[in-house]
N, C-alpha and C positions, 0 to 999 in steps of 0.2 A: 076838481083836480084830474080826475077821468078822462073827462073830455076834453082837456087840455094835451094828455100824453098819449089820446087819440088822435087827435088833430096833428100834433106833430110827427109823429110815426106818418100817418096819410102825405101828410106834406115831403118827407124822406121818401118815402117811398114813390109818391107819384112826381118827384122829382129826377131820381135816378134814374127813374121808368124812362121818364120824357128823353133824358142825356141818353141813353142807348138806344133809343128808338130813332135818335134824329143824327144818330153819327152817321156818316156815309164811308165810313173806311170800316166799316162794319160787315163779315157776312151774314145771310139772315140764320144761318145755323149757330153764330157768334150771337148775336142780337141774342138769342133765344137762351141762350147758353145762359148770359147773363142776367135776363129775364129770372131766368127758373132760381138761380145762385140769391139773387136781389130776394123773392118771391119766397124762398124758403129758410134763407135765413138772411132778414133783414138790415138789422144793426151787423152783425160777423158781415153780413154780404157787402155792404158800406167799404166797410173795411179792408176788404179785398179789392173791389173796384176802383179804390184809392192806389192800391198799390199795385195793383196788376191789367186795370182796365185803360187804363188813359198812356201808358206808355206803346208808344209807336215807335220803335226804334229805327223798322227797317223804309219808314216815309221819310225820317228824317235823313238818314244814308244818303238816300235816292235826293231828296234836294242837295247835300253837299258835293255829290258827287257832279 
């Protein structure tokens, strides 16, 4: 059971890892930002990243505009 809620945690995390590392609308002070938030608190950092990482509001302006 252990190593079951190991592996999943690993997989979370080196998942998110990957989706920040590979955005390019990212700065690397941003990257790093999220990094550390991910890294220190994992599941809570999930959760935030959901809600405050993936919204870009000011690229989508710039395409309507």
């Amino acid at each position: 059971m252990t190593t079951v809620v190991v592996t999943l945690h690993l997989l979370l995390v080196l998942s998110f890892t990957t989706r920040i590392l590979l955005r390019d609308d990212l700065s690397p002070p941003g990257r790093l930002a999220w990094f550390i938030v991910l890294n220190v608190m994992p599941y809570f950092g999930v959760v935030i990243y959901f809600l405050f990482g993936e919204i870009d509001i000011g690229h989508r302006a710039i395409k309507r505009i």
